[in-house]
C-alpha positions as CSV (number, residue, x, y, z in Angstrom):
1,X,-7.2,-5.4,9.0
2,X,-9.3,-8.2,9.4
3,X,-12.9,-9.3,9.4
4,X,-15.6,-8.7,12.1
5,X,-17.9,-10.7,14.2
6,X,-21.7,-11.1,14.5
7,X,-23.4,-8.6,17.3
8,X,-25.5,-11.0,18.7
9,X,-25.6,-11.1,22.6
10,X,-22.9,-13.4,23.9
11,X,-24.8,-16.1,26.4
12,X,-21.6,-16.6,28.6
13,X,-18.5,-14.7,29.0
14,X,-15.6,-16.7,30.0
15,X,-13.6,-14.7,32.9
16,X,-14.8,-11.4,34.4
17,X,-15.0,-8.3,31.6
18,X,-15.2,-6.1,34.4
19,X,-11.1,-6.7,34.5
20,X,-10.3,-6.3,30.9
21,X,-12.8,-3.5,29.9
22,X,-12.4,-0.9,32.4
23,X,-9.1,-0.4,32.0
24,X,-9.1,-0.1,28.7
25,X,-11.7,2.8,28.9
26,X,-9.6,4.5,31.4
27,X,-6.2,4.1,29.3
28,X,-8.0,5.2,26.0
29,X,-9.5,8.2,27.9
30,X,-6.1,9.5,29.0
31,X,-4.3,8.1,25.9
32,X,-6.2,8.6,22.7
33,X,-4.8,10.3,19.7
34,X,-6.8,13.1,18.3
35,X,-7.3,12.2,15.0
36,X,-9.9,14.2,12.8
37,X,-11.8,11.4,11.9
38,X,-13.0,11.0,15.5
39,X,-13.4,14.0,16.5
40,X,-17.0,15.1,17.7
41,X,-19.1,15.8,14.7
42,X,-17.3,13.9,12.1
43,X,-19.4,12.8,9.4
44,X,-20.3,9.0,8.7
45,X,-18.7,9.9,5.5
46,X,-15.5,11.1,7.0
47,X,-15.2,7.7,8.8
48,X,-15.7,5.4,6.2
49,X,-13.0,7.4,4.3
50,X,-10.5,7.2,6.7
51,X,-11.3,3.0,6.8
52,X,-10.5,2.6,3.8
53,X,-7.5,4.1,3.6
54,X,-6.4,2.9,6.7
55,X,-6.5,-0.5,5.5
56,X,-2.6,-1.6,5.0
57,X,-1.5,2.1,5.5
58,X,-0.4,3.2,8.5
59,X,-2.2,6.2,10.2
60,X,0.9,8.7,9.7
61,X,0.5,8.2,5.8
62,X,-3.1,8.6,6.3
63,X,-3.8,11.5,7.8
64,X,-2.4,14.2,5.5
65,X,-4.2,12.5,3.0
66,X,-7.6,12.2,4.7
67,X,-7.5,15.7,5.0
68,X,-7.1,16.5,1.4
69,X,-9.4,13.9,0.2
70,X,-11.9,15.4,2.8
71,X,-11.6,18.6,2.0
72,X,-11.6,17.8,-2.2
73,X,-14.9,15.3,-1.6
74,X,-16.6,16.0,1.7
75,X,-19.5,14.2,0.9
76,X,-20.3,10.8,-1.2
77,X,-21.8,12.7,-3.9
78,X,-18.7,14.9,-4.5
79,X,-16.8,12.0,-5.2
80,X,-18.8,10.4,-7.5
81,X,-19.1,13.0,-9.8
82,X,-14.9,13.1,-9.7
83,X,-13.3,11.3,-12.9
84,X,-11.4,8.1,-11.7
85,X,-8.2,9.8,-13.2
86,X,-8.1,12.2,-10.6
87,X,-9.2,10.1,-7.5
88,X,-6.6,8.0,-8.5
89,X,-4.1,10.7,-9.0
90,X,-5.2,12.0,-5.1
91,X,-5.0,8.7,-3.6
92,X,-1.2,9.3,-4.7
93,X,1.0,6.9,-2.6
94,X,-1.0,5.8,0.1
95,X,-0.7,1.7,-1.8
96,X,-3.0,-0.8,-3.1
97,X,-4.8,2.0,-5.6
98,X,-7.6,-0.4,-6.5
99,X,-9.0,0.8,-3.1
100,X,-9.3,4.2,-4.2
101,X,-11.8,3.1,-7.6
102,X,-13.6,1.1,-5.0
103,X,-14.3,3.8,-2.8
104,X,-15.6,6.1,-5.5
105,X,-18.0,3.0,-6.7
106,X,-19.1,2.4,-3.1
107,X,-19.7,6.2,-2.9
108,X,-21.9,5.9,-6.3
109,X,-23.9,2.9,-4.7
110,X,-24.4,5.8,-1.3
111,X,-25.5,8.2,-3.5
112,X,-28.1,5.9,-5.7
113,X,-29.8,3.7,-3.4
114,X,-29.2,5.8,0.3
115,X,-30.0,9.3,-1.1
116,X,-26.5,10.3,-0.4
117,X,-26.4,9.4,3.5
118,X,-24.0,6.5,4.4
119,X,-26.4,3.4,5.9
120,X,-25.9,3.0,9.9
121,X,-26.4,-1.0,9.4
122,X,-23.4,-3.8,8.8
123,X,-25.8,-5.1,6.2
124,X,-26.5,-2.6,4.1
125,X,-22.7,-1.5,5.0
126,X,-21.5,-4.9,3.6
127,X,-23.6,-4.7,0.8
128,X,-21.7,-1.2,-0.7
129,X,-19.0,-2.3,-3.6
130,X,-15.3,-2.7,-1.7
131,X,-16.5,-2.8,2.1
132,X,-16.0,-6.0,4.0
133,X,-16.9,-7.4,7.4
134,X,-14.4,-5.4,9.3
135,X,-14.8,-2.1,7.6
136,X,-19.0,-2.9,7.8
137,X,-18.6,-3.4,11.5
138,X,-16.5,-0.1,12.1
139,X,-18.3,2.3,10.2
140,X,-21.5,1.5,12.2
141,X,-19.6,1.5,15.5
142,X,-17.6,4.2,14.8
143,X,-19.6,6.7,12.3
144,X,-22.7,5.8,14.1
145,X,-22.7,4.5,17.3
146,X,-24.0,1.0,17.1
147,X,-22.9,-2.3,19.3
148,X,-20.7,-4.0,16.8
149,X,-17.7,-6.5,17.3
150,X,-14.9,-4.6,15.4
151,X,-12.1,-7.2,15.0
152,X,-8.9,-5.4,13.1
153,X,-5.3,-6.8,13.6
154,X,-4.7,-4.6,16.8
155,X,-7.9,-6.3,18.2
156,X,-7.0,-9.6,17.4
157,X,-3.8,-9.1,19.1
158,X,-4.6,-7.3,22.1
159,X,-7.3,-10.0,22.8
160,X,-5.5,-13.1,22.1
161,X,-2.4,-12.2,24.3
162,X,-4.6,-11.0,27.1
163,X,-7.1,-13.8,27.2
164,X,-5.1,-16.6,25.3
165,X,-1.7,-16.4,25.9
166,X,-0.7,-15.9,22.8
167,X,2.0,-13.8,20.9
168,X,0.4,-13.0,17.7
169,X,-3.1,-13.9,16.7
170,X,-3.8,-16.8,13.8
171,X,-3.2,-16.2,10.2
172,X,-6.9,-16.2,9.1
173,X,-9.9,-15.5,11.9
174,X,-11.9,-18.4,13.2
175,X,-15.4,-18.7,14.5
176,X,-13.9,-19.1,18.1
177,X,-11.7,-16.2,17.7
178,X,-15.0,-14.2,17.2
179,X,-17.2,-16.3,19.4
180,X,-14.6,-14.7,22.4
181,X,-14.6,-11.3,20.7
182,X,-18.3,-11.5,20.7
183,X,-18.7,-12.4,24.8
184,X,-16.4,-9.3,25.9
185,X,-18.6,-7.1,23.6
186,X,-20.7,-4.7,26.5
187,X,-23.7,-4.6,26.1
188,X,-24.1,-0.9,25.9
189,X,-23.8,0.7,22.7
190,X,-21.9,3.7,23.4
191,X,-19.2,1.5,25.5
192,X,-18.9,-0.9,22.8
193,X,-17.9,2.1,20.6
194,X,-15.5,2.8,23.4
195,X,-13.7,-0.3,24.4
196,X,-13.8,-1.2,20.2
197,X,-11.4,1.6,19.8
198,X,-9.8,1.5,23.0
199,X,-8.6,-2.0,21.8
200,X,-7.5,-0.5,18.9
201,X,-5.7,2.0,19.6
202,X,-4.1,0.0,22.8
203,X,-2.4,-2.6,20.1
204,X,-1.5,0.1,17.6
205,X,0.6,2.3,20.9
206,X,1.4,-0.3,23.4
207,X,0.6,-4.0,22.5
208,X,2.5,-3.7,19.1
209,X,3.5,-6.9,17.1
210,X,7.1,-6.3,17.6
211,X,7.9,-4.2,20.4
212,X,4.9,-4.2,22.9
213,X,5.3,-2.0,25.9
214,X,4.5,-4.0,29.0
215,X,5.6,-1.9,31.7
216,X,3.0,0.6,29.8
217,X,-0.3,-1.6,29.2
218,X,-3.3,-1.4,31.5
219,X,-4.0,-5.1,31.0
220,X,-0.4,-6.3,32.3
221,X,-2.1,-8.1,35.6
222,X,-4.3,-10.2,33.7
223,X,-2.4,-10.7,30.2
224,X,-1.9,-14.4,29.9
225,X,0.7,-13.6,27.5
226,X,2.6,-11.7,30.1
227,X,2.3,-14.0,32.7
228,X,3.2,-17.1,30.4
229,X,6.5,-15.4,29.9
230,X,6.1,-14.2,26.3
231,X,6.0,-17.3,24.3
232,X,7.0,-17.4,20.8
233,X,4.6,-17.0,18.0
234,X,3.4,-20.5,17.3
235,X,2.2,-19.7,14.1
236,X,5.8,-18.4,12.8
237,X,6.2,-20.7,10.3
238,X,3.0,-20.1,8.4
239,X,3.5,-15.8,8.1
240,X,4.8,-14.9,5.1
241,X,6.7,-11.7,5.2
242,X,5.0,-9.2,2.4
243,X,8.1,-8.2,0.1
244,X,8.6,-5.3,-2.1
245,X,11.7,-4.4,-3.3
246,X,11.6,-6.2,-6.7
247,X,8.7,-7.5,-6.8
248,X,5.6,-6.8,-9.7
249,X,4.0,-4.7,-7.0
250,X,7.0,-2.4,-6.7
251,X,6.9,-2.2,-10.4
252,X,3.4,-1.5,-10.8
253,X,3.8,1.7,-8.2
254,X,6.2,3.0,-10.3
255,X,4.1,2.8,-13.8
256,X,1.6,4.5,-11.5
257,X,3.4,7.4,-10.1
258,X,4.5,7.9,-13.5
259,X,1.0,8.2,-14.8
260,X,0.2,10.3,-12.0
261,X,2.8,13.0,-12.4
262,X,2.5,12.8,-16.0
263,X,2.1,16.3,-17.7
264,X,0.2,14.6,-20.7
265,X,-2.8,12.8,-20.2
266,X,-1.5,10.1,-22.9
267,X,2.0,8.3,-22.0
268,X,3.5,6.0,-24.3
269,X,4.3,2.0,-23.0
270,X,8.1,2.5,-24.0
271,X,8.1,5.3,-21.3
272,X,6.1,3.4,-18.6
273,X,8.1,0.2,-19.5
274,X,11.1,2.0,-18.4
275,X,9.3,4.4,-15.5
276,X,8.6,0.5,-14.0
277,X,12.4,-0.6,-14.6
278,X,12.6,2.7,-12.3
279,X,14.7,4.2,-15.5
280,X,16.8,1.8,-16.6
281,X,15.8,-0.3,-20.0
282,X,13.4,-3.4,-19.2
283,X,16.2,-6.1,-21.0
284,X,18.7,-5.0,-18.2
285,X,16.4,-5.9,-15.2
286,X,16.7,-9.8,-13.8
287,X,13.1,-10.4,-15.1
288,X,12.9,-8.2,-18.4
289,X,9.4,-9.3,-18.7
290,X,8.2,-7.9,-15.5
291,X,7.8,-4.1,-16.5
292,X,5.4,-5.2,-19.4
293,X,4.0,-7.8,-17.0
294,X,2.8,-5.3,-14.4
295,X,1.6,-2.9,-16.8
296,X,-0.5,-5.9,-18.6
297,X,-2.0,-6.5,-15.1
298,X,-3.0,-3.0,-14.0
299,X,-4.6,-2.3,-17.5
300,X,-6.5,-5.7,-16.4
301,X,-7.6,-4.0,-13.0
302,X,-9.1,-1.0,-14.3
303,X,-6.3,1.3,-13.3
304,X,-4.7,2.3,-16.6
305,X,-6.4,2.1,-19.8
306,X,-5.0,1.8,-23.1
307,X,-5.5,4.0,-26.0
308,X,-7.1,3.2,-29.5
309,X,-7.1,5.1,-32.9
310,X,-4.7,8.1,-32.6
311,X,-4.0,6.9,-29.4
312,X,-2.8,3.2,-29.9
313,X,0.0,2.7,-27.9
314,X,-0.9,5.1,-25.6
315,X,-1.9,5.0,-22.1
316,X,-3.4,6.8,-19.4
317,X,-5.4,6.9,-15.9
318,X,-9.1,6.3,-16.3
């Protein structure tokens, strides 16, 4: 996911809305997943949540997850009372656990300076420890109904292959990018809730990255993209792929895991030097540095700390 745009009132819009936003509203209305966090009544809290952890995770991960998170810490205040340990140990493999210690520090900040209540603005949003532009943007839109340009991957593609002609959006948003986004925003608040998440959930079921289904999309008579005959990504050359299979990050899961499933709250590094060589001794692997490597750098992010006194050489969650 990506960042969002300002909410000021677009002066201009470039072709007619009318074309682009009502079908959208009519496809999401007959299409939309039901997933709890937007159901009627969900909390603000539930939504921000489910933001976060959406972030790089894909929504089949997510949901099982949400739910026990949800149902552990249904408000801010119950999760900032939890010990990082176990926060980290219920995030379990949804990826990228630093997100997890940042929720539960943006869900201290709720509880001491908004009594508790998740804000309703993008700048007090924005202003909470972890929370960016985009995730600002769709809390208020999303937990609280305000007109805000929400501009995640999905959005980004949808918009640029409709409107642009082109495959895949750029690697890093640009003021034009959100100066468009901006002038197809309606003007109405609970629309703009609407056709935010109509967008969304149009790219994440239809106008994929890799396998978009034309014949399926409520946009295919106006879709530049479509009628340009598909062109190629022009940016190609300047994606990099994200690997894992040997890489530190793949290590660092593994040292994780370990720690999470780990009967005793102290582990020694000779057994998480080995858990990250995935059981094999760390002078066998390619890079024999690498185990001690990874654990060096989550120790440096707050995710494992290491023990002193009786415990030197130990280590454990937070």
């Amino acid at each position: 996911m990506t960042a969002a745009a300002t909410t000021e009132e677009p002066t201009t819009t470039p072709t007619d809305a009318a074309a682009l936003v009502g079908p959208v509203l009519d496809w999401y209305a007959a299409h939309a997943r039901d997933l709890p966090w937007r159901a009627p009544g969900a909390s603000a809290w539930s939504v921000l949540v489910s933001e976060v952890m959406l972030q790089q995770t894909p929504v089949v991960r997510v949901e099982p997850a949400w739910r026990a998170w949800m149902a552990r810490w249904p408000t801010p205040a119950d999760l900032a009372a939890a010990r990082p340990a176990e926060v980290l140990r219920a995030w379990d493999r949804l990826g990228y656990p630093r997100r997890a210690l940042r929720l539960q520090e943006c869900a201290r900040a709720i509880v001491a300076e908004h009594d508790g209540a998740v804000p309703d603005t993008e700048a007090e949003l924005l202003a909470l420890p972890g929370i960016g532009a985009y995730t600002a943007a769709a809390v208020a839109a999303f937990a609280h109904g305000r007109r805000a340009v929400v501009l995640d991957t999905n959005v980004r593609r949808v918009l640029g292959r409709a409107l642009e002609g082109r495959a895949l959006p750029a690697p890093s948003l640009g003021r034009a990018e959100r100066d468009r986004a901006a002038a197809y925003l309606p003007a109405d608040a609970a629309t703009s809730v609407r056709w935010n998440v109509g967008l969304m959930e149009l790219g994440a079921l239809v106008c994929t990255a890799r396998a978009p289904r034309c014949d399926a999309c409520p946009l295919l008579a106006v879709c530049a993209w479509h009628a340009a005959g598909k062109p190629a990504d022009e940016h190609a050359g300047r994606r990099r792929p994200q690997a894992w299979h040997g890489t530190d990050r793949q290590v660092r899961g593994r040292i994780m895991a370990y720690l999470r499933h780990h009967r005793q709250e102290w582990a020694t590094g000779d057994d998480l030097l080995v858990a990250g060589a995935d059981g094999a001794a760390p002078a066998a692997l390619p890079d024999p540095a690498q185990p001690a490597r990874a654990l060096a750098s989550l120790v440096d992010d707050g995710l494992v700390v290491p023990g002193t006194g009786p415990h030197a050489g130990g280590y454990r969650l937070p």
